[in-house]
C-alpha positions in Angstrom: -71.6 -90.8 179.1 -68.3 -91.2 176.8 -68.9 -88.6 173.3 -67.8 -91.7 171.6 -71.4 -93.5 172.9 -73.7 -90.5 172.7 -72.5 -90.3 168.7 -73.6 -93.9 168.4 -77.2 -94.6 170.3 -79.1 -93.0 167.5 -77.7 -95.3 165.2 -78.3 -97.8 167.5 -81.6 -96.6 168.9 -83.0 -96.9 164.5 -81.4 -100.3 164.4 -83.6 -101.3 167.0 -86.5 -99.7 166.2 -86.8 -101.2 162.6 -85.8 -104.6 163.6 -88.1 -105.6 166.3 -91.4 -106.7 164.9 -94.8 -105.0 166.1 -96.2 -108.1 166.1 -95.6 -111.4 167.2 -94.6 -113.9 165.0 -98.0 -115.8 163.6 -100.1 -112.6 164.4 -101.2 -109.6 161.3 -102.9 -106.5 161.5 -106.5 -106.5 162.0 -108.4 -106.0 158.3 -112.2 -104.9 158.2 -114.7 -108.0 157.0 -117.6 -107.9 156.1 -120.7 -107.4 158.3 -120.9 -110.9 159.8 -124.8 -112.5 158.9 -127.3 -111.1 161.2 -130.2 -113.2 163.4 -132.2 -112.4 166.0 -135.6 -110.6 166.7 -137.1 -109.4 163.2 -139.7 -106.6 163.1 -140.4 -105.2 159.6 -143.0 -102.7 158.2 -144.2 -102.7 154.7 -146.0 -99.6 153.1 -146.6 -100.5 149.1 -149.4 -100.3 146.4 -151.6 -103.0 144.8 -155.0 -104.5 143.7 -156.9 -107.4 143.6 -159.3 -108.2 140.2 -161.4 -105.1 139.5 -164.4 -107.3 140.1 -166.5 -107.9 143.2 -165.1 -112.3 144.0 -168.8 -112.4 145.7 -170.8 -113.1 143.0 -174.9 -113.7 142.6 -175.8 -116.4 139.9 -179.8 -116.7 140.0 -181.5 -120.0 140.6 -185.3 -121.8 140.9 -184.4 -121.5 144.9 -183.1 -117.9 145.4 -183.8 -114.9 143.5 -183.0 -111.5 144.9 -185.7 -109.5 144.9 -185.5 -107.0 141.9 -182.3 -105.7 140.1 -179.3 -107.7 142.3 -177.2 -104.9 140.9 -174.0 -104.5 138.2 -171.5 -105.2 141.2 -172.8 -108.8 141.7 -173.1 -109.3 138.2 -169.2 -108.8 137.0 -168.7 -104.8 136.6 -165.3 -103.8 137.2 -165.1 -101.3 139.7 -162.0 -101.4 141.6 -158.3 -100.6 141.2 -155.2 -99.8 143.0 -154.9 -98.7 146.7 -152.8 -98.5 149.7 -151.6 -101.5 151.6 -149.9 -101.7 154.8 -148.5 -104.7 156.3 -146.5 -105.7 159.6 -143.8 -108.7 160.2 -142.6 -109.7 163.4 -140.5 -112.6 163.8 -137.1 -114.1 164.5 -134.0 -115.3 161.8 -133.3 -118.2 163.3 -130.2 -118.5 161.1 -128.7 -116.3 158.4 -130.7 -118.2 155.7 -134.1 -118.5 157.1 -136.4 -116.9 159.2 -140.3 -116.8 160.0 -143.2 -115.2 162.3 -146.2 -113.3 162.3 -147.7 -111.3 160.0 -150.8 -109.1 159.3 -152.0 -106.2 156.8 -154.7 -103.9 155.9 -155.8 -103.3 151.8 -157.9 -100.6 150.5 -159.3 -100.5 146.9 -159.7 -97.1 144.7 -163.4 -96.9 143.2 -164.8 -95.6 140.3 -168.9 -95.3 139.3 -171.1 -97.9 139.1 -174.1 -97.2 136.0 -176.8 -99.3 138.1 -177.3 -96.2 140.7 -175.3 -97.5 143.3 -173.5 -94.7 145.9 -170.3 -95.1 148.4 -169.2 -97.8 146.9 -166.1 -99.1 149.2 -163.9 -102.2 149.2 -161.1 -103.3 151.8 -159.3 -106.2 153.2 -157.9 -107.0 156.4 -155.1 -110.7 156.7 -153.3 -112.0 159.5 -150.8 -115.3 159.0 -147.8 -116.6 159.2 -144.4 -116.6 156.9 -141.0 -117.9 156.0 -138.4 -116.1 154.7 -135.2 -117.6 152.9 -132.1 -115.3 152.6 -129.9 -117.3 149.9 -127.2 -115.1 149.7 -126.9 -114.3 153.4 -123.5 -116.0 153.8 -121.9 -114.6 150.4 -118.8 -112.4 151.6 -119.1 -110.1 149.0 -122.8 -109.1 149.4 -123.5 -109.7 153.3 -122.4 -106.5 154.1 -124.6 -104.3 152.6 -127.1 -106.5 150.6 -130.0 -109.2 151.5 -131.4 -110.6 148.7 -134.8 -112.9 149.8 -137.5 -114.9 148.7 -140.7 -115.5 151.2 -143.9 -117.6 151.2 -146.9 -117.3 154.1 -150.3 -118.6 154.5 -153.1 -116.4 156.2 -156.8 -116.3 156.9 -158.1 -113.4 154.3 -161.4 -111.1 154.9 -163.0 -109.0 151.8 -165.4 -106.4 152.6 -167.4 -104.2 149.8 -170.2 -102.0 151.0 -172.5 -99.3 149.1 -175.9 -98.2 149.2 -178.9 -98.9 146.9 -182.5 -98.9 145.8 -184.0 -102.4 147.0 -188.0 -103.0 146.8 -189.6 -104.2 149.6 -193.6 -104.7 150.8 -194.7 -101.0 151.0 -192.4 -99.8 147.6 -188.5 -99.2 147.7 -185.5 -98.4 150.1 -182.1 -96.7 150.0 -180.6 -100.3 151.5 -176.9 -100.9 152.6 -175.6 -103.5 151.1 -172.1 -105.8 152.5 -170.2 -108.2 150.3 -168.2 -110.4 152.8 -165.4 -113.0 150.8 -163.4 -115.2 153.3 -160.5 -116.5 151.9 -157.6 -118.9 152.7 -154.6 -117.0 151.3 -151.0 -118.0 149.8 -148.7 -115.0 149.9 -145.8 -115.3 147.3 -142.5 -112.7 147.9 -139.2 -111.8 146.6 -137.3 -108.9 147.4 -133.7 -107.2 148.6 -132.8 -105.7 151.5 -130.1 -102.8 151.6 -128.8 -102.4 155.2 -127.8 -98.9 155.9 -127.1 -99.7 160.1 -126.2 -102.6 161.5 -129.6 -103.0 162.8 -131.7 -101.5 159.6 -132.2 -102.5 156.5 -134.4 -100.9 153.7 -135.4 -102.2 150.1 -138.1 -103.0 147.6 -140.5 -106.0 147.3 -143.0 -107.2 144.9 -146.1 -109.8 146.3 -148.6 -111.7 144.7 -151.1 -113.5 146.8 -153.5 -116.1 145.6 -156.2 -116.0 148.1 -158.9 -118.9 147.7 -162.5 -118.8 148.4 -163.9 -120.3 151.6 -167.3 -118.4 152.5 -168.7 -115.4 150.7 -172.1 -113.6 151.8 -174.4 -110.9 150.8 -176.4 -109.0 153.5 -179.0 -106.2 152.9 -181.0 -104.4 155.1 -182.0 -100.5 155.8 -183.5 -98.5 158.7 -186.7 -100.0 160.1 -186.6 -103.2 158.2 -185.6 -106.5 158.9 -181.9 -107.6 157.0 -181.2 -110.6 155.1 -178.3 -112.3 155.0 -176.9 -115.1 152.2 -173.8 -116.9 152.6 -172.4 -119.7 150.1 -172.0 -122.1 152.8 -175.8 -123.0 153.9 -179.6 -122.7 152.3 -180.8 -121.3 150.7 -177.9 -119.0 149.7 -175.4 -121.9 148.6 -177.8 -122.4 145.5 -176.9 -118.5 144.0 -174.0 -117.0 146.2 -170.8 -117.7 145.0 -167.2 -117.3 146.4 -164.5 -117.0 143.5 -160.8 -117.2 143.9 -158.7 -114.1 143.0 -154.9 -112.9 142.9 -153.7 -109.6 144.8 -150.4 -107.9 143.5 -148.2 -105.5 145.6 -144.7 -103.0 145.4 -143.6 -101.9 148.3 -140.7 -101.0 150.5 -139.9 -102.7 153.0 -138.3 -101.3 156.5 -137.0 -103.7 158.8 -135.0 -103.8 162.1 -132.8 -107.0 163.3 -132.4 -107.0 166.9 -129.5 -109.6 167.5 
């Protein structure tokens, strides 16, 4: 090759170089969106703490056609026993869309205790539910928050069961018995929910909630019995216990944090 054109390719060879595009005409660079809305399978599990009323919603109100035999006890009467415990609950359903989705879902509640002045002993009160629930995302397709933050609001409906149990003195024919006694409240419930999710994966997302349920009285029952003697039973529902047992309505509150996983 001619000096003359060795002097001149690198000129030529920069010319070139800086005046072909990279890209065809029409076509830019690839720039990082936002995480596009998720759907799919939804599994979440919620660990929080919460109460119902302190007071027992099975409640004895004497009548001319049942009368518990002796003292029915401060705990049917109104006292106040009961305040926060544990709940754990489970979701498992499907986001049909970025703004809504809805399944299954189920939990278990237990209730701290303090004394009761009427002689009563292992006092214990907890819950089990099982339902089902929408969830709204309103914010889901928002550019500037999909990425990293899912803001939602839910509401369920769910069969509700409300045990209490605790031991004490109950006369009977031949004088009085340690008896076990078992407060049972069914309930239709309403579960009311807002929270926000934070997704720190593409798949996980973790955040706070706060729940308040309303759960309404269907059935409640009192049943006593002890070792060697027959057990009665009185439920709201049928004779004679619908003249004296009653079944109130109550409200249950709940924080938690809520860990979910979208499988999409």
């Amino acid at each position: 090759m001619p000096p003359r054109i060795l002097a001149i390719s690198p000129l030529l060879l920069s010319v070139l170089l800086f005046s072909t595009p990279l890209f065809a005409e029409g076509e830019l660079p690839a720039v990082p969106r936002a995480a596009e809305p998720v759907h799919g399978l939804e599994l979440m599990l919620r660990p929080a703490v919460g109460a119902a009323a302190g007071t027992s919603p099975v409640r004895y109100q004497p009548s001319p056609v049942l009368r518990l035999a002796g003292d029915p006890g401060a705990l049917l009467q109104g006292a106040s026993p009961y305040g926060a415990g544990f709940i754990g609950q489970a979701f498992l359903g499907y986001r049909f869309h970025p703004l809504i989705s809805g399944g299954l879902r189920a939990g278990l509640r237990q209730a701290s205790t303090s004394a009761l002045s009427d002689g009563s002993t292992n006092l214990s009160r907890s819950s089990w539910d099982a339902g089902f629930y929408v969830r709204a995302y309103p914010l889901a397709t928002t550019d500037s928050l999909r990425g990293h933050f899912d803001p939602w609001f839910s509401l369920g409906i769910e069969y509700l069961r409300d045990t209490q149990t605790f031991q004490r003195a109950a006369p009977t024919s031949t004088g009085t018995v340690n008896a076990d006694w078992k407060l049972d409240h069914h309930a239709i419930a309403v579960p009311i929910a807002v929270g926000i999710d934070y997704r720190v994966l593409p798949l996980l997302s973790i955040g706070p909630s706060f729940e308040y349920t309303v759960a309404s009285g269907v059935t409640g029952c009192v049943k006593l019995g002890a070792p060697g003697y027959s057990s009665n039973n009185y439920c709201s529902d049928s004779d004679p216990g619908k003249q004296a047992i009653k079944a109130n309505s109550y409200g249950v509150w709940s924080l938690g944090l809520d860990l979910k996983l979208t499988v999409f």
